[in-house]
Backbone as a ProteinNet text record, in pm:
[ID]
protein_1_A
[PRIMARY]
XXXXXXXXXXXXXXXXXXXXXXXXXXXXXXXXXXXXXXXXXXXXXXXXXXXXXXXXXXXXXXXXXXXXXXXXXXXXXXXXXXXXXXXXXXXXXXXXXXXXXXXXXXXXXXXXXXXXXXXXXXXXXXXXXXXXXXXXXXXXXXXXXXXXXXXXXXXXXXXXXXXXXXXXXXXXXXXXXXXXXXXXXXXXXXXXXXXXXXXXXXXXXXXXXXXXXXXXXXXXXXXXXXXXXXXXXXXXXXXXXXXXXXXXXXXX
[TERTIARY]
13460.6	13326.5	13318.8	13214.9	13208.3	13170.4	13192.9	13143.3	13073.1	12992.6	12826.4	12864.6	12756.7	12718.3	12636.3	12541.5	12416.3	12436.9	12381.9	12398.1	12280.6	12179.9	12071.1	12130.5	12178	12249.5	12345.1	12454.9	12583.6	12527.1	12448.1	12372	12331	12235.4	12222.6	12309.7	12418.6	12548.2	12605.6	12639	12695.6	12657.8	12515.4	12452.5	12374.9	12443.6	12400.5	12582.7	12670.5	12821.2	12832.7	12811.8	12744.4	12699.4	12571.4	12502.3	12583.8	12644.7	12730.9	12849.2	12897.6	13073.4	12990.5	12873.7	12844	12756.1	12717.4	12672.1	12804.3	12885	12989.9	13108.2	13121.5	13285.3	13222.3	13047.6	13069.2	12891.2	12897	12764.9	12643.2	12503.9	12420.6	12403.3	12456.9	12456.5	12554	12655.5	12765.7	12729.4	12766.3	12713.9	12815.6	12752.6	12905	12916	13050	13043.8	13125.6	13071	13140.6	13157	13275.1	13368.3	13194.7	13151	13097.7	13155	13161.3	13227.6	13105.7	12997.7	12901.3	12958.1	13024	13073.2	12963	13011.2	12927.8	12992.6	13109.1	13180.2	13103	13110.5	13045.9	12909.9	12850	12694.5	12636.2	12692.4	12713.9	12697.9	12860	12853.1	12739.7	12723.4	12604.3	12472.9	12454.8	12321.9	12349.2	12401.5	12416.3	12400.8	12494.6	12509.2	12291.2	12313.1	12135.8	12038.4	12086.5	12023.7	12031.3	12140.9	12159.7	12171.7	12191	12185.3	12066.4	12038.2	11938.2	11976.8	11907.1	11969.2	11976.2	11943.3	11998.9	12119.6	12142.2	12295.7	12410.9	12384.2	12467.6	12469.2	12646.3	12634.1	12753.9	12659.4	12794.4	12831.9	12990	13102	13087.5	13051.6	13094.9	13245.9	13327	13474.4	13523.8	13465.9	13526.8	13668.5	13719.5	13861.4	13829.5	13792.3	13734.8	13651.1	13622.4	13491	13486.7	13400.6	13390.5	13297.5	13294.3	13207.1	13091.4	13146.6	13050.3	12958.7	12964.4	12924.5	12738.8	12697.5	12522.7	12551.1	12631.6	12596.2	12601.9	12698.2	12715.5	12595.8	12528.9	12372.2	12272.2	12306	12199.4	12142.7	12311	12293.3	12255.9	12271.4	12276	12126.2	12052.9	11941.7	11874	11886	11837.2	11839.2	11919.2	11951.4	11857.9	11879.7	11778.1	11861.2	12017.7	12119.5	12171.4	12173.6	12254	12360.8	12409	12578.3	12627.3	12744.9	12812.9	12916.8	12920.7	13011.3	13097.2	13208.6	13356.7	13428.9	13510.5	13596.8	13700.9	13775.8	13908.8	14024.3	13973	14051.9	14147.7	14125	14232.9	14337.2	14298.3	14344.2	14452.1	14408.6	14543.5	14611.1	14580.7	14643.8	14762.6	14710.3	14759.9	14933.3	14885.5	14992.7	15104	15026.8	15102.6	15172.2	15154.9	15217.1	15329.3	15326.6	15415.4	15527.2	15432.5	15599.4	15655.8	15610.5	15667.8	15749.7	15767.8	15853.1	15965.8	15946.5	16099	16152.6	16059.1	16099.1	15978.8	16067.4	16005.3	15894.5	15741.1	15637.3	15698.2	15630.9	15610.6	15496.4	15465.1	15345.3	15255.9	15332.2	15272.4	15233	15325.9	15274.3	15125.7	15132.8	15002.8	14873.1	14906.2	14736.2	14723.2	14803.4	14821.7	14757.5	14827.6	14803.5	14648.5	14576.3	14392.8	14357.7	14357.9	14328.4	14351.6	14438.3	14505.7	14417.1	14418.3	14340.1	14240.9	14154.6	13993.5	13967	14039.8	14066.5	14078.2	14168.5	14195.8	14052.3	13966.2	13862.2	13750.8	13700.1	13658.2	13631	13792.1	13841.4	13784.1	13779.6	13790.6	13620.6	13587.1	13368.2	13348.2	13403.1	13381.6	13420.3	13541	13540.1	13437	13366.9	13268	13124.7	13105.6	12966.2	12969.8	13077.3	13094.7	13109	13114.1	13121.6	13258.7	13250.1	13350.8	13318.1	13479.3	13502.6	13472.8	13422.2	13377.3	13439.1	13557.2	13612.9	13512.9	13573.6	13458.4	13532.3	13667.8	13752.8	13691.6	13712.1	13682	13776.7	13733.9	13870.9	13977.9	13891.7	13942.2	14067.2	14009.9	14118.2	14259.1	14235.3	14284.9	14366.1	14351.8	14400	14574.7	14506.6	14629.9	14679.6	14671.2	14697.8	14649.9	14501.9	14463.8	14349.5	14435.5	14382.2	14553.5	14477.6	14604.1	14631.1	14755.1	14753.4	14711	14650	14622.1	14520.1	14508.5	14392.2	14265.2	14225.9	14071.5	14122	14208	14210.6	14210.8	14214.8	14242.2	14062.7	14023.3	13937.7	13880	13788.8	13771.4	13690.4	13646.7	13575.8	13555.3	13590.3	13556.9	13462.6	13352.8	13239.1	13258.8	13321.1	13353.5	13452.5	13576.8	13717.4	13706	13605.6	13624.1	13538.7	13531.3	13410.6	13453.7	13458.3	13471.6	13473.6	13451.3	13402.6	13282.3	13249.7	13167.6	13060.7	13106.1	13044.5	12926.6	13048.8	12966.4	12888.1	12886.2	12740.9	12640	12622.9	12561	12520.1	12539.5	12500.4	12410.4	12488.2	12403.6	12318.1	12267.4	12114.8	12060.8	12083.1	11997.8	11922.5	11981.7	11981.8	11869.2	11863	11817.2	11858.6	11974.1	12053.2	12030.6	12044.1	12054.4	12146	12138.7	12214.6	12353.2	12318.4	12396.1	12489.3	12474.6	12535.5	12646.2	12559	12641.7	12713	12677.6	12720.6	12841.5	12839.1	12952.6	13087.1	13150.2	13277.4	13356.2	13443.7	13533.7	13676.4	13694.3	13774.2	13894.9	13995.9	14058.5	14079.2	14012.2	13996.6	14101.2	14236.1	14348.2	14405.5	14453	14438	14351.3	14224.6	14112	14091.8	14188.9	14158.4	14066.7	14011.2	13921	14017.5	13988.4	14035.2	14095.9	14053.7	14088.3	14190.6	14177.9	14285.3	14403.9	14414.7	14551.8	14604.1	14490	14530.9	14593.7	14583.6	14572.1	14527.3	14401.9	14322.4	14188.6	14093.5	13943	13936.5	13833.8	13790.9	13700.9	13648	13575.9	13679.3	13817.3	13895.2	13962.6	13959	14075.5	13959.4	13827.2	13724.5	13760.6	13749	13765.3	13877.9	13990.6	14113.2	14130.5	14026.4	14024.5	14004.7	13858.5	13726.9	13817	13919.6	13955.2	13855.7	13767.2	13716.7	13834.4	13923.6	14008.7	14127	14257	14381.8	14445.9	14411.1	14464.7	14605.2	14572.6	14724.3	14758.1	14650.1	14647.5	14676.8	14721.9	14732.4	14854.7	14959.4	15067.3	15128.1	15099.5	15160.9	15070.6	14951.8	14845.6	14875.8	14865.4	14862.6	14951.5	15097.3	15231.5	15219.9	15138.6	15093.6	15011.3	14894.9	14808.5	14892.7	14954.5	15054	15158.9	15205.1	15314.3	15233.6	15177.7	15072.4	15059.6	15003	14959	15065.1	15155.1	15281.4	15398.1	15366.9	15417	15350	15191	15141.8	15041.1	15121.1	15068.2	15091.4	15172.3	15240.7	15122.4	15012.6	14908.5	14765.6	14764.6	14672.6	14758.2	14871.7	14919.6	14924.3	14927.7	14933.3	15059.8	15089.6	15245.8	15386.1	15451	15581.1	15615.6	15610.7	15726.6	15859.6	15913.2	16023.4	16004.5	15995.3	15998.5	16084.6	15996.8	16082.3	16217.7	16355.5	16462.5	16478.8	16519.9	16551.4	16628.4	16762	16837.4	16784.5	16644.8	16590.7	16660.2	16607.8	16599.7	16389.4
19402.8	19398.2	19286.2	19188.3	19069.9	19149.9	19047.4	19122.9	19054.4	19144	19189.8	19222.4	19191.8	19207.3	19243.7	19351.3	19407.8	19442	19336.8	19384.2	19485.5	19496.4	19615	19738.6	19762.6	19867.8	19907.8	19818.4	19846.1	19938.8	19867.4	19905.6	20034.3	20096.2	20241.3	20324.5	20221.9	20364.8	20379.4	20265.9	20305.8	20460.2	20407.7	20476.7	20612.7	20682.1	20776.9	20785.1	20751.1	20807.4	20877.1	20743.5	20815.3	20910.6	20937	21025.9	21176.3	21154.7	21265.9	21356.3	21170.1	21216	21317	21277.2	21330.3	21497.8	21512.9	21664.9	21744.8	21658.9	21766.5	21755.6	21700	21661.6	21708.5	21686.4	21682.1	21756.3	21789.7	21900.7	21804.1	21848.6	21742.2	21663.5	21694.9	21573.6	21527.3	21512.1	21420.4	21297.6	21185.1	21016.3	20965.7	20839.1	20748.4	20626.8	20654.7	20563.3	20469.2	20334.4	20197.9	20073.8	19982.8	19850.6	19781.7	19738.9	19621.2	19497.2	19385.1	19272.5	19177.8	19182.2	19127.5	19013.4	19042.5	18962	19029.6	18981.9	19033.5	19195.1	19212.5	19361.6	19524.9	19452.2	19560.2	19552.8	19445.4	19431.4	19485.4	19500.5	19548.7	19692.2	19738.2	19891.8	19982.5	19890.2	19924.8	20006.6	19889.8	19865.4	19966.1	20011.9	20083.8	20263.4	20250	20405	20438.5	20343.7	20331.9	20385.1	20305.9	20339.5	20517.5	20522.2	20667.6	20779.3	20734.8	20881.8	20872.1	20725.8	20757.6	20657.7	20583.1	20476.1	20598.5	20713	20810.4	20832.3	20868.2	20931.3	20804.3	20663.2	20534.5	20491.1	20475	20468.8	20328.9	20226.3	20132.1	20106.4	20020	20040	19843.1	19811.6	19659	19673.4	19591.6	19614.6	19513.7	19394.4	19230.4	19291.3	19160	19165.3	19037.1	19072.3	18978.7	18940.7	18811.2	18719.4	18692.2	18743.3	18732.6	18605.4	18540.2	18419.7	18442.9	18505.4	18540.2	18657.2	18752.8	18861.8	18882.2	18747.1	18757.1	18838.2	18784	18811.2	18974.1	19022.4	19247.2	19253.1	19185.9	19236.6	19232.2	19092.4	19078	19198.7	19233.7	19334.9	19483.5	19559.8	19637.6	19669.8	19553.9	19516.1	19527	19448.9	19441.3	19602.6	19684.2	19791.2	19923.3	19904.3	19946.5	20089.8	20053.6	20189.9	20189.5	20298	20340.6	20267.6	20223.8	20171.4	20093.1	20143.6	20121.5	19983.6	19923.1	19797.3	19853.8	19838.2	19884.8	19748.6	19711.5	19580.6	19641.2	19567.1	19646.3	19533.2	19430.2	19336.4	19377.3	19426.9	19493.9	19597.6	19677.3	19803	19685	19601.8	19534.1	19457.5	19414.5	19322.1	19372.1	19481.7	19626.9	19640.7	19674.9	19750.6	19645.2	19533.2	19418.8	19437.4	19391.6	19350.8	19472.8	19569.8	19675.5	19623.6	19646.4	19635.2	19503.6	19411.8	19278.6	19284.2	19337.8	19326.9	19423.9	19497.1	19511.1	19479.4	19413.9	19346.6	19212.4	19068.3	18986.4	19000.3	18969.6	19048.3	18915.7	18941.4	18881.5	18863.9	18772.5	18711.2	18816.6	18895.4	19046.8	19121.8	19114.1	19237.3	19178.4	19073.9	18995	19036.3	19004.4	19006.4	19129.3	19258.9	19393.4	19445.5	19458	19561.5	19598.6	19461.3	19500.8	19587.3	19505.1	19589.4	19754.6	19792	19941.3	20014.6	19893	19939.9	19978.5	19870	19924.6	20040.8	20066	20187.1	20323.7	20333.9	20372.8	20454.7	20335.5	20347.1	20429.9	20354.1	20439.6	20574.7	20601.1	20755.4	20839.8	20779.1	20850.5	20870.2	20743.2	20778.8	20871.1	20854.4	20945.4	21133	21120.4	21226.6	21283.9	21181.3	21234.8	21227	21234.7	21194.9	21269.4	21326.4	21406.9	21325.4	21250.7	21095.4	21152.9	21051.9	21007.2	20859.4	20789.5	20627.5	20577.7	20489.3	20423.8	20293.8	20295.3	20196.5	20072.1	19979.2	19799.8	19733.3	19751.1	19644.1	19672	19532.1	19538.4	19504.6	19455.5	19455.9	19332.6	19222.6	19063.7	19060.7	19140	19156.1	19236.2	19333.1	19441.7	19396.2	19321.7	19299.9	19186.5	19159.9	19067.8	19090.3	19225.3	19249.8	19194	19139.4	19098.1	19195.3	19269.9	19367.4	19453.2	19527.4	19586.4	19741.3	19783	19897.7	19973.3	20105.6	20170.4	20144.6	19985	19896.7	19936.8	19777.6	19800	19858.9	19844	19910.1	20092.8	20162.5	20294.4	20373.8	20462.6	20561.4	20625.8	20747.3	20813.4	20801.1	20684.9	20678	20521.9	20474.1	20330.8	20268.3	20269.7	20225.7	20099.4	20002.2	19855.2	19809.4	19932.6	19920.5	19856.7	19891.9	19821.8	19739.3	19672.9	19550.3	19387.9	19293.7	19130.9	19081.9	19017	18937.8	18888	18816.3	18774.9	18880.4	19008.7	19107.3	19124.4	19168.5	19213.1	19154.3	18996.5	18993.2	18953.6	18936.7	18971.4	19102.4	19216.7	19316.9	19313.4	19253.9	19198.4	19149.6	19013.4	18946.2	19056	19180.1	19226.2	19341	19371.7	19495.8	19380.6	19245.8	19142.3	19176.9	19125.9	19135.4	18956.2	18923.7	18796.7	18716.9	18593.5	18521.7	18474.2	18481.8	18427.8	18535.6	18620	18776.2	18785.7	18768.7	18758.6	18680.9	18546.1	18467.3	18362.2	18433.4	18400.2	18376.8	18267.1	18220	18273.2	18411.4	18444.2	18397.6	18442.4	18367.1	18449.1	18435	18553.5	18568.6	18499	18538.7	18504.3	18414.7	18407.8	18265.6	18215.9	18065.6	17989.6	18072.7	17945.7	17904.1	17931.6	17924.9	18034.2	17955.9	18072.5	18176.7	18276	18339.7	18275	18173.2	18086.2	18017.7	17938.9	17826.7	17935.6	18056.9	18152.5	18191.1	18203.2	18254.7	18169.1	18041.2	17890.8	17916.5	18002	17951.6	18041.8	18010.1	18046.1	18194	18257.2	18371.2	18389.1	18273	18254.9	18242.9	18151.6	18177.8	18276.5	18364.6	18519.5	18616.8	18610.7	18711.5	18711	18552.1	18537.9	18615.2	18551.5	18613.2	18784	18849	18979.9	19054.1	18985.1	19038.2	18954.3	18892	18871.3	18739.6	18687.8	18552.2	18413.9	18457.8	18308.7	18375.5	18343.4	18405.2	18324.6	18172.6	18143.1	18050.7	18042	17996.4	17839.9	17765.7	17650.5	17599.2	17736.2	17709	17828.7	17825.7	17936.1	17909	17845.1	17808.7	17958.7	17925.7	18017.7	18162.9	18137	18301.4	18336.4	18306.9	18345.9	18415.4	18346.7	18338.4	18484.6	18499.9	18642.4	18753.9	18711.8	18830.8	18923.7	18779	18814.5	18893.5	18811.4	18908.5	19015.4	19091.2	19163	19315.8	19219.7	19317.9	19365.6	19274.3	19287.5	19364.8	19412.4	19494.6	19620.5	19645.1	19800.2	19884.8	19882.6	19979.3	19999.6	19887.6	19929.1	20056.9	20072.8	20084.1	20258.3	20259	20333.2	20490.7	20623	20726.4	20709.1	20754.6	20727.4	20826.3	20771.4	20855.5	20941.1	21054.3	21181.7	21194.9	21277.2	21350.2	21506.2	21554.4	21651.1	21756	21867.9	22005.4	21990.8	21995.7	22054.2	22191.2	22260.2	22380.8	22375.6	22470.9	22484.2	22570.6	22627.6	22694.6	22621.2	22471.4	22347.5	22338
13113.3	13055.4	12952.5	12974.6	12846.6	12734.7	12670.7	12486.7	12468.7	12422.3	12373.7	12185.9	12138.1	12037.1	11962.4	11922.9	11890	11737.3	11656	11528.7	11498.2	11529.3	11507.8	11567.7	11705.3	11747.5	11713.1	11639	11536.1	11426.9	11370.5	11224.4	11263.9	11345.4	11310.5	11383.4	11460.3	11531.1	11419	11274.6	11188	11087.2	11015.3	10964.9	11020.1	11158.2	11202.2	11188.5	11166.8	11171	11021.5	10933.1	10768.4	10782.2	10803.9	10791	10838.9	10947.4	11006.3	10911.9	10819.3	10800.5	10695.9	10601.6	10522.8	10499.8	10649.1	10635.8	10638.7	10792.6	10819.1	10711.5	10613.3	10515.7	10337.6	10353.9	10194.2	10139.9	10018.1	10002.2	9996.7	10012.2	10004	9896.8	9819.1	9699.8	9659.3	9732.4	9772	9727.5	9626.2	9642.9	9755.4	9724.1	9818.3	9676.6	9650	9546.7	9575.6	9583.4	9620.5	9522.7	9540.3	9441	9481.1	9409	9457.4	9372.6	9495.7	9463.8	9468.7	9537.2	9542	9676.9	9751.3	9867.7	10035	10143.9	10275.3	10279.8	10231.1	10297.1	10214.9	10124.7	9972.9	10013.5	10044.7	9995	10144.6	10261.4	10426.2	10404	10373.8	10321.4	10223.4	10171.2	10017.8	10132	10172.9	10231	10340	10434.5	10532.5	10469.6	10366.7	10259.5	10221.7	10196.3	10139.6	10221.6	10368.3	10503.4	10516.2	10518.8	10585.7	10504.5	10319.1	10281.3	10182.5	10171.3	10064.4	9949.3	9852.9	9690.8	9610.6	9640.6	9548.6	9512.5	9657.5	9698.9	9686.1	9629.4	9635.3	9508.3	9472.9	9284.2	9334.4	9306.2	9285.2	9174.5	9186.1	9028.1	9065.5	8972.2	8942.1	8832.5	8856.5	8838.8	8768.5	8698	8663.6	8572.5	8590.7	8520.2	8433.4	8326.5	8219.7	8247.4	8229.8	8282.5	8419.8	8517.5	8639.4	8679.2	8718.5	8761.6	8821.6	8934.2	8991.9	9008.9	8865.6	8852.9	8901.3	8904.6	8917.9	9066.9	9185.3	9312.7	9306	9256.7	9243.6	9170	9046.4	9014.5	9107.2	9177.4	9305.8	9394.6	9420.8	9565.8	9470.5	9367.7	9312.4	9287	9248.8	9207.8	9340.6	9458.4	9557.4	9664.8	9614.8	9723.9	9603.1	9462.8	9384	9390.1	9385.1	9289.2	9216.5	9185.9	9037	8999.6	8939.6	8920.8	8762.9	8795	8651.6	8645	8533	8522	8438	8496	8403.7	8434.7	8338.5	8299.3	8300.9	8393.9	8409.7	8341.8	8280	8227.1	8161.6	8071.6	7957.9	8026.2	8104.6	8148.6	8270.1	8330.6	8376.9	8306.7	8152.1	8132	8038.4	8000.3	7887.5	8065.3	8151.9	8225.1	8260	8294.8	8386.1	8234.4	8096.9	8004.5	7983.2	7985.7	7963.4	8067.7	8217.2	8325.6	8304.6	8230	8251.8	8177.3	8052.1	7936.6	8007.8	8114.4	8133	8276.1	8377.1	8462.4	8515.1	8522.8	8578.3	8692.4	8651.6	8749.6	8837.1	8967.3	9070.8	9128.7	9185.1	9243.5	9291.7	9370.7	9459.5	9346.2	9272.5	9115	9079.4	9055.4	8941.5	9056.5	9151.8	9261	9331.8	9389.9	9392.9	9295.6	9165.4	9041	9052	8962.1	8964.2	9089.5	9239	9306.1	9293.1	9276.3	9301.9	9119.7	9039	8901.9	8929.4	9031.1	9104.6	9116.3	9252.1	9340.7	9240	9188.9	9056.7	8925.2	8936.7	8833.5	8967.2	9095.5	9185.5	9195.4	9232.1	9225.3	9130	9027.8	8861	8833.3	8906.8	8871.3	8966.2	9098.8	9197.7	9192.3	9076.7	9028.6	8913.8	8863.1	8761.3	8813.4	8975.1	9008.4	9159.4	9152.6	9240.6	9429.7	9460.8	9518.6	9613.6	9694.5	9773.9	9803.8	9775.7	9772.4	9960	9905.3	10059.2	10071.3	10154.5	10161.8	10217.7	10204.6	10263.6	10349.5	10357.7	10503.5	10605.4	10656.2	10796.7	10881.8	11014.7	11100.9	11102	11041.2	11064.9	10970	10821.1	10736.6	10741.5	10791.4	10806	10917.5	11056.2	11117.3	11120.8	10981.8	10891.6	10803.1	10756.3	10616.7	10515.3	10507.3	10375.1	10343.8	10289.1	10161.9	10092.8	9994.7	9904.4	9935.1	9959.5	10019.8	9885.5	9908.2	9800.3	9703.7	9744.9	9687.9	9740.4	9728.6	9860.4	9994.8	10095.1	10182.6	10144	10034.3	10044.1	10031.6	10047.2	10043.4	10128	10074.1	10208.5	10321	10348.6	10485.8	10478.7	10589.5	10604.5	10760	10692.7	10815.8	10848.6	10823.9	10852.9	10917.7	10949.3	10943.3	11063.2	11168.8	11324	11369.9	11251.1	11316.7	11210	11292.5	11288.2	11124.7	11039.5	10982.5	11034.5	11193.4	11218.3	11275.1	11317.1	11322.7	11196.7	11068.4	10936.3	10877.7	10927.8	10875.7	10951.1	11076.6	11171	11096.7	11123.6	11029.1	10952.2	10797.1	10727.2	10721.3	10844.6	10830.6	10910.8	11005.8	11025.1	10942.5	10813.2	10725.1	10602.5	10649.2	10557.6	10428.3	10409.1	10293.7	10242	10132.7	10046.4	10177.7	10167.2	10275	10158	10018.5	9956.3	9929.9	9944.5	9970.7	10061.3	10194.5	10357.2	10410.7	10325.9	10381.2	10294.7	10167.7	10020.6	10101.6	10072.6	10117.1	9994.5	10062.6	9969.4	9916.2	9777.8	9708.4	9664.3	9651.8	9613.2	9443.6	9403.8	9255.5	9169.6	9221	9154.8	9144.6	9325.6	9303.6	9295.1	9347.9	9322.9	9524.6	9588	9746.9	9766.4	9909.5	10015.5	10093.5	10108.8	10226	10320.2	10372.1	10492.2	10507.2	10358.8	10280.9	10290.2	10240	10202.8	10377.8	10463.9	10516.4	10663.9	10678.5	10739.2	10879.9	10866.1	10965.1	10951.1	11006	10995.1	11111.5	11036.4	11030.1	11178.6	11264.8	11333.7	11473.2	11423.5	11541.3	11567.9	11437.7	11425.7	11534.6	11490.5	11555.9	11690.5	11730.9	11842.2	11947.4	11838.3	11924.7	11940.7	11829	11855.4	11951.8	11973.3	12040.6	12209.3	12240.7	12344.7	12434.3	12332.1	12386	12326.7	12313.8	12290.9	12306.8	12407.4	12377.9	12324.2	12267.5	12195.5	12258.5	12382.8	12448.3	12430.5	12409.3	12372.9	12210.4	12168.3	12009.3	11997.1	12051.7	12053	11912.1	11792.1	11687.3	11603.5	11640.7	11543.4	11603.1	11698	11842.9	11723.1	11771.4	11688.8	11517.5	11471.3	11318.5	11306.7	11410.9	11399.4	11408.6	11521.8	11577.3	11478.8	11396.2	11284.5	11220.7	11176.6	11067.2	11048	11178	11252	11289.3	11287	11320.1	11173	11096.4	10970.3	10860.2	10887.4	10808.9	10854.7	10958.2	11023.6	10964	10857.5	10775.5	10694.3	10650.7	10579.8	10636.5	10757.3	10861.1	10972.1	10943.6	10963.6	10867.5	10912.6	10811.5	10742.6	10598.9	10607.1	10675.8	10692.8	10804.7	10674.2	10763.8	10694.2	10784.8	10731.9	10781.8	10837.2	10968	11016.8	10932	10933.3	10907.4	10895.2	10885.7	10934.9	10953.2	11071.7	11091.6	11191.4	11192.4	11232.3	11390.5	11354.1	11493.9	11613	11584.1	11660.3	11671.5
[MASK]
++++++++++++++++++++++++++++++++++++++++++++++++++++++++++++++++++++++++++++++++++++++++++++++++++++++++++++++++++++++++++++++++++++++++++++++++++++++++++++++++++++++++++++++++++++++++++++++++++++++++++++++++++++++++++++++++++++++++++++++++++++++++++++

C-alpha cells in the first residue's frame, strides 16, 4: 500500500484517541498538563488536548532555564490556544544540583544536557500533582526513532499522542489545526551548543521521514542507512518497558 498522508484525518483520529484515553483512564476533570517549549511538538500536542478535552481541561508549564530566548514563541502558543499555564524557571534548581554532583564527580557532557530535561519532567509531575493532571508527553516518531530525547526526560509521561507520527507528519498537523507557522515550522535548537537538531544529528529530518515511512531505503546512501540504523538500535532501551527479572521459584 503507498503512503498516504491525511493531516485533517490524523488530527481528529488523534483527538478522538484523547478524548478516549481520558474518559476511560482519568475523572472528568482530569487536565492534561504539558512542557511547552513553544516548538511544532508542544504547540501540536497543546492544540490537539484543546481540540478534544476542552482550554479548560489544558494547563501548560513554560519551563526556561534562566533567560530563555526564545520564550515569546511558549507565550505565543499559550496565548493563542487561550490556557491556563504557569512559568517556572528551572535555572537555579539545575544549577543548585549540577553544582552539588559536580563537586564530587567530574559532570560530563551527558550530565550537563540530560539533568534540565529530567528537572522538567520533574516540575510537570509535581503541577500535575497539584492540578490533578496527567503529563502529556510531545515526542514524536523521527526523534524517538534516534534517540533524541532524554530518557525520563521529555520522552517520559503518561500518554503520548505524537509518539507515531514523522516530524514531517507533525506539522502537517499543525498547519491543519492553523497553528502560528512560526510555531510549526521553528527550526529546533538544542539549547546548549547553539546547533539545530539536524547539525547534531548529521542529517535532515526530511530524509529520516523518508526512510521511515519506507519512501527512500536509502541504498544509495548506505553511509547514512548505517547511521539511522545505529541509532536506532542503540537507543531502544529508551522506547522499550524496562527489563525485570522473573519471579524465582523453585516450583519451576
Amino acid at each position: 500500500m503507498a503512503y498516504e498522508f491525511d493531516p485533517k484525518a490524523a488530527a481528529e483520529y488523534i483527538t478522538q484517541w484523547l478524548r478516549t484515553y481520558f474518559e476511560e483512564n482519568a475523572s472528568p476533570d482530569t487536565k492534561a498538563v504539558i512542557g511547552i517549549s513553544g516548538g511544532k511538538d508542544s504547540s501540536v500536542t497543546a492544540a490537539l488536548c484543546v481540540k478534544a478535552l476542552g482550554k479548560d481541561r489544558v494547563i501548560g508549564v513554560l519551563m526556561p532555564q534562566g533567560v530563555q530566548s526564545d520564550i515569546n514563541c511558549s507565550e505565543l502558543l499559550v496565548n493563542t490556544l487561550g490556557i491556563k499555564h504557569y512559568r517556572i524557571n528551572v535555572g537555579q534548581t539545575v544549577e543548585t544540583l549540577l553544582g552539588e554532583i559536580g563537586s564530587q564527580v567530574e559532570l560530563s557532557r551527558q550530565a550537563k544536557v540530560n539533568t534540565p530535561a529530567r528537572i522538567r519532567m520533574a516540575t510537570l509531575y509535581a503541577v500535575a500533582a497539584c492540578e490533578n493532571g496527567r503529563v502529556v508527553n510531545t515526542c514524536n516518531c523521527s526523534e524517538d526513532h534516534v534517540g533524541y530525547s532524554t530518557k525520563f526526560g521529555d520522552a517520559a509521561g503518561d500518554l503520548s499522542p505524537l509518539s507515531h507520527y514523522t516530524v514531517t507528519e507533525v506539522v502537517a498537523i499543525g498547519d491543519e489545526l492553523g497553528l502560528p507557522r512560526e510555531l510549526t515550522h521553528k527550526v529546533p535548537i538544542d539549547g546548549l551548543s547553539g546547533l539545530t537538531d539536524e547539525e547534531n544529528l548529521g542529517f535532515t529530518y526530511a530524509d529520516l521521514d523518508r526512510y521511515i515511512r519506507g519512501l527512500d531505503d536509502l541504498s544509495n546512501r548506505p553511509e547514512l542507512k548505517e547511521k539511522i540504523d545505529r541509532l536506532n538500535r542503540n537507543n531502544l532501551h529508551k522506547l522499550l518497558p524496562m527489563p525485570y527479572c522473573p519471579y524465582y521459584s523453585q516450583q519451576g
